[in-house]
C-alpha positions in Angstrom: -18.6 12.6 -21.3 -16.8 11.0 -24.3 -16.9 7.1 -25.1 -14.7 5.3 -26.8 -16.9 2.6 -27.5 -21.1 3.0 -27.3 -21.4 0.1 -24.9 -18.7 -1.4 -22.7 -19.6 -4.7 -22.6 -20.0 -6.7 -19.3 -18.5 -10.6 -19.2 -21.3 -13.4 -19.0 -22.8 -13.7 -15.4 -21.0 -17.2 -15.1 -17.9 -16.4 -16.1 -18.0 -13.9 -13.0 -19.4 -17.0 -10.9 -17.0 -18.7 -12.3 -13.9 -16.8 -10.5 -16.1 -16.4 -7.5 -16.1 -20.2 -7.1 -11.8 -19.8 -7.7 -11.5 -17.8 -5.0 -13.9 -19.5 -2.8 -12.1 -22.9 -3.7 -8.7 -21.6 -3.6 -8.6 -20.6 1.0 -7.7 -22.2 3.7 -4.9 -23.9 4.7 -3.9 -25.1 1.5 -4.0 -21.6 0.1 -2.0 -20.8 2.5 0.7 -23.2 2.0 0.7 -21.9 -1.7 0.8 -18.7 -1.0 4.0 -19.2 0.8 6.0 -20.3 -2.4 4.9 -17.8 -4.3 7.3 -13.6 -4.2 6.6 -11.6 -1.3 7.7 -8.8 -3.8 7.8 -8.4 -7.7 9.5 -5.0 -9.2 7.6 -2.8 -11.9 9.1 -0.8 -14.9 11.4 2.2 -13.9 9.9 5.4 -14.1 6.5 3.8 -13.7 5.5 6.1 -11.0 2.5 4.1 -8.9 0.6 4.4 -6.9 -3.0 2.1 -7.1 -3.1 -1.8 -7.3 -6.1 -4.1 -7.5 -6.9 -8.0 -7.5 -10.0 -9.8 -9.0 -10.8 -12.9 -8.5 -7.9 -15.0 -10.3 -3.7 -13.8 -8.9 -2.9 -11.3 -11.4 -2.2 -7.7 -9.8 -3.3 -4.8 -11.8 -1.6 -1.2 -11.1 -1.5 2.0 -12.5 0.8 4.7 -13.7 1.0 8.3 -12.9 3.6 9.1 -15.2 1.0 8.2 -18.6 -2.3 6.5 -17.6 -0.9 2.9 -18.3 -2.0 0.1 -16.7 0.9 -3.2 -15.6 -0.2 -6.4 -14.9 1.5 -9.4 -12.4 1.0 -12.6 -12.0 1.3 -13.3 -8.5 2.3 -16.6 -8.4 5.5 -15.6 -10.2 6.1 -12.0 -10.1 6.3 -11.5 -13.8 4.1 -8.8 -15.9 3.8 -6.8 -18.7 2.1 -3.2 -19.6 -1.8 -4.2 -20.3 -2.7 -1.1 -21.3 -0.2 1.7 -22.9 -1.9 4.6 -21.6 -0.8 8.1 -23.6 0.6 11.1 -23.1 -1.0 13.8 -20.3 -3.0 10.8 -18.6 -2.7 9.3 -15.5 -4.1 5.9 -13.4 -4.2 6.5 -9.9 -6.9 4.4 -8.1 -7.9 1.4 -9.8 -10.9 -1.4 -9.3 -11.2 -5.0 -11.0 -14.6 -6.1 -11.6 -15.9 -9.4 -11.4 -16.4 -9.2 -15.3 -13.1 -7.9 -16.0 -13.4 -4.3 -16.5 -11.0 -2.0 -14.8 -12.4 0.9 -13.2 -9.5 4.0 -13.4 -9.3 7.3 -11.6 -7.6 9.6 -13.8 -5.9 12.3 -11.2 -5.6 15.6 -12.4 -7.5 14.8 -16.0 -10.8 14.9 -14.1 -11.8 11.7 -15.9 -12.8 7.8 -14.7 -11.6 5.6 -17.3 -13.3 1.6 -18.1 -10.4 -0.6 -19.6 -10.9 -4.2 -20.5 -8.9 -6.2 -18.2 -8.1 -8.8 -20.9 -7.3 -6.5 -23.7 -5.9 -3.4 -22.4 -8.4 -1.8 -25.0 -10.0 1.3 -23.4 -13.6 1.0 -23.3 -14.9 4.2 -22.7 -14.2 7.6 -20.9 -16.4 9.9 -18.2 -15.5 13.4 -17.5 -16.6 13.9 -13.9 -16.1 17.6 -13.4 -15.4 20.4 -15.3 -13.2 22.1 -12.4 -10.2 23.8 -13.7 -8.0 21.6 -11.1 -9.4 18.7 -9.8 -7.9 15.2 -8.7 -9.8 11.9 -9.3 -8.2 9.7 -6.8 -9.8 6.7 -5.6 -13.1 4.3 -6.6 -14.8 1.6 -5.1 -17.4 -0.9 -6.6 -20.6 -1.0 -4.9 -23.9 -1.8 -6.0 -24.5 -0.4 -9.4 -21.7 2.1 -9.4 -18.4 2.9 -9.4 -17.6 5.3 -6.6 -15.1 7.8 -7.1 -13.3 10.5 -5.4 -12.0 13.7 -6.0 -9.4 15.1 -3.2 -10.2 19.0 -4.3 -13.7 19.0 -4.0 -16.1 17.5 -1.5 -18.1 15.5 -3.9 -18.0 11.6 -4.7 -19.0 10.7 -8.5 -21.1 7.2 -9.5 -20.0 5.7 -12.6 -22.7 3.3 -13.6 -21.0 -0.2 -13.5 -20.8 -2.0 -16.9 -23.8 -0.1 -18.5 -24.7 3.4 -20.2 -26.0 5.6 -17.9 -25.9 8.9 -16.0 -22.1 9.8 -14.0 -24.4 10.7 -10.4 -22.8 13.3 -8.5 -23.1 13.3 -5.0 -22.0 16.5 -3.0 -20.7 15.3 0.6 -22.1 17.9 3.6 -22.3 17.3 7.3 -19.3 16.8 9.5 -17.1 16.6 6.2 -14.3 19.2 6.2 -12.8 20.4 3.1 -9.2 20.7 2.7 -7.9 24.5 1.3 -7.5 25.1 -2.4 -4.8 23.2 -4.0 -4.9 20.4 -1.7 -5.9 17.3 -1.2 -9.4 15.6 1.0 -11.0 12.4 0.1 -8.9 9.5 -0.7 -8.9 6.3 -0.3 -13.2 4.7 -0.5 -14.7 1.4 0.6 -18.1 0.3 1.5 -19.4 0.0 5.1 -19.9 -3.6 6.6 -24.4 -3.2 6.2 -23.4 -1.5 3.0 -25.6 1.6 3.1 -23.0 4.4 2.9 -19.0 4.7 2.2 -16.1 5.3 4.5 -13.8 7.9 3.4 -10.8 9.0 3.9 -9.5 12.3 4.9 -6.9 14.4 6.2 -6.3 12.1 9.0 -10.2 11.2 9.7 -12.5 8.4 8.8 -15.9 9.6 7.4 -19.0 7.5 7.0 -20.8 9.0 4.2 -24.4 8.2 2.8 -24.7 7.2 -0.6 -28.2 8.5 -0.4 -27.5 11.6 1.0 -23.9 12.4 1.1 -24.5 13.1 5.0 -20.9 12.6 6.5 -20.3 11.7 10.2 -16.8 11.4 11.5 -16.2 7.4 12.6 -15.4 8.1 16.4 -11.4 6.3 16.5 -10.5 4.2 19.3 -7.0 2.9 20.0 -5.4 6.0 18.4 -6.0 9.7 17.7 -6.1 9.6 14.0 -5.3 8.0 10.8 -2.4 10.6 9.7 -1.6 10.1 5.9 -3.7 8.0 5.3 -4.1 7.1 1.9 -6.0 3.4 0.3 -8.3 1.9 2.4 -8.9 -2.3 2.3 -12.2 -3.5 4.1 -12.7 -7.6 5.2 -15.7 -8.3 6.7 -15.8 -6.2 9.9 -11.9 -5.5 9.3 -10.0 -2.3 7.5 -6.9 -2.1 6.9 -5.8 1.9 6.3 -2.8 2.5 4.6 -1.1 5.6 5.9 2.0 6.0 3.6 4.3 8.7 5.0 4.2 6.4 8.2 5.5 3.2 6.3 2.5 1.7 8.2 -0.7 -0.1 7.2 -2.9 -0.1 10.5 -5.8 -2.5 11.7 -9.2 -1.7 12.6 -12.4 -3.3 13.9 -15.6 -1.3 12.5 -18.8 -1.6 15.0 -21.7 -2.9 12.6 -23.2 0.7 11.2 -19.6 1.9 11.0 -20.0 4.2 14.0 -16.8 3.3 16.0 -13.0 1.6 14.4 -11.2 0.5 17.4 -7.7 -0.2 16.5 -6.7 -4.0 16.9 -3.3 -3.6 15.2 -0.7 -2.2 13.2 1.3 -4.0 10.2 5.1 -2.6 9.8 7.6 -4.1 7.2 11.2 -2.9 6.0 10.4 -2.9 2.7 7.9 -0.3 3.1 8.8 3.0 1.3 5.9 5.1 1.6 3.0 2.5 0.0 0.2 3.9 -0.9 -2.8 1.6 -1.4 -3.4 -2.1 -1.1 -5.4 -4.9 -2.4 -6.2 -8.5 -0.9 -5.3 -11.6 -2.1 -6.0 -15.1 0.7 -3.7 -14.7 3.0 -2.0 -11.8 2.0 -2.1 -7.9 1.6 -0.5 -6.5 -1.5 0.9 -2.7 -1.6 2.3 -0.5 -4.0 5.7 1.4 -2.9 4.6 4.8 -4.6 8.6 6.3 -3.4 7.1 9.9 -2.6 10.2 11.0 -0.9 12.1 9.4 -3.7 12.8 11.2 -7.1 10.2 10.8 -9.2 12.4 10.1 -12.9 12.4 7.8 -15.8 15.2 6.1 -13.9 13.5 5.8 -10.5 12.9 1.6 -9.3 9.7 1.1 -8.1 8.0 -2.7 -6.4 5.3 -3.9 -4.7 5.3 -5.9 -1.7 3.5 -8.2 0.1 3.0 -8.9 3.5 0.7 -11.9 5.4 -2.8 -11.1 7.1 
């Protein structure tokens, strides 16, 4: 493990009560009626290559790049942005969580790494190797509890990043029901707590997993309303409600999870034009946010890339 700072410094407890209150003050109806003025759509740099996108608690989007580890950030009531943080050369940001005291969380793909950035700065805070693997691909992470829980899609392990503090990466091998894809390609995605919030539902080659954080025991969710959840890629959870994106399909669909995360039965499936293959998705009121990551576009310099956003 490297660090690019000794401590990464956590905001004040209030300032994270703060934009809990914003939120909380900012639904309902009149959110609504905001919400309704502002871009269903706002474009990114060409060549930008993304594919994960996060929202805190105030309406600024924050998404990564494959193409160099940089980090964009919009401002959703108007569409505009700018690059936060420049990333470098041989990096990558593919999954990507806001915390409540403004550090970004940043999966780092085929680097291996997770990577704290200051959500105001753009300065990078610090870096964690996770594995030493020769070929691995950190692709996803969810906040919960202490950590930051991240995946890797070529090995059947989830890695704990200590959240806003020095401490030990925990690795936590996954066993049970879980099946590991072949060499070379890719398992675990997309991450998000259960409802009770004593395990993790993963992810993977077409299955949802409930996995326990203190065992990394994994069953397989029993799927009603539909066979599977082919390509599916980031995962959303609201209350007793997830949201799977599966990107291939053009097609975010709708779930209810029983309350241990036994059973998802689907309720419904969200379908827009301007899908082109999205690949993960982050909540703001009203309104679901996705990243078009273009995988059966060329991937160039010149490629256009946007997110879109579509009503709950």
């Amino acid at each position: 493990m490297t660090r690019n700072h000794p401590r990464p410094s956590r905001r004040t407890v209030l300032g994270g009560a703060v934009a809990a209150l914003t939120v909380a003050a900012g639904t309902g109806t009149a959110q609504a009626a905001g919400e309704s003025r502002w871009p269903a759509e706002f474009p990114l740099p060409d060549g930008w290559l993304p594919e994960g996108i996060t929202i805190g608690g105030r309406p600024y989007a924050y998404l990564g790049s494959r193409a160099n580890g940089a980090v964009y950030r919009a401002d959703l009531r108007t569409g505009r942005g700018r690059v936060l943080h420049a990333g470098g050369p041989g990096l990558a940001s593919i999954g990507l969580k806001l915390d409540h005291d403004g550090l970004l969380y940043v999966a780092g793909g085929g680097g291996g790494t997770a990577r704290i950035v200051d959500a105001r700065t753009g300065e990078l805070l610090a870096t964690h190797r996770l594995t030493e693997d020769a070929a691995p691909f950190v692709n996803d992470v969810v906040l919960h509890e202490d950590r930051a829980w991240f995946t890797d899609s070529r090995a059947a392990v989830l890695h704990g990043v200590p959240r806003g503090r020095p401490g030990r990466v925990r690795a936590l091998p996954i066993g049970g029901a879980w099946v590991q894809a072949p060499a070379g390609t890719n398992s675990a995605n997309g991450l998000v707590a259960t409802p009770d919030g004593s395990a993790l539902i993963v992810v993977n080659a077409g299955r949802l997993y409930r996995v326990s954080l203190r065992t990394g025991h994994a069953t397989v969710i029993a799927l009603r309303g539909a066979a599977d959840v082919a390509n599916g890629d980031g995962l959303v959870r609201v209350g007793h409600r997830l949201y799977v994106v599966q990107n291939r399909l053009n097609k975010v669909t709708v779930w209810h999870l029983d309350r241990h995360a036994t059973t998802a039965t689907l309720t419904g499936t969200i379908t827009d034009p301007r899908f082109d293959v999205p690949a993960t998705a982050a909540r703001w009121g009203h309104r679901l946010y996705l990243v078009n990551a273009r995988f059966t576009s060329p991937q160039t310099p010149e490629t256009t890339f946007n997110a879109v956003a579509v009503p709950l």
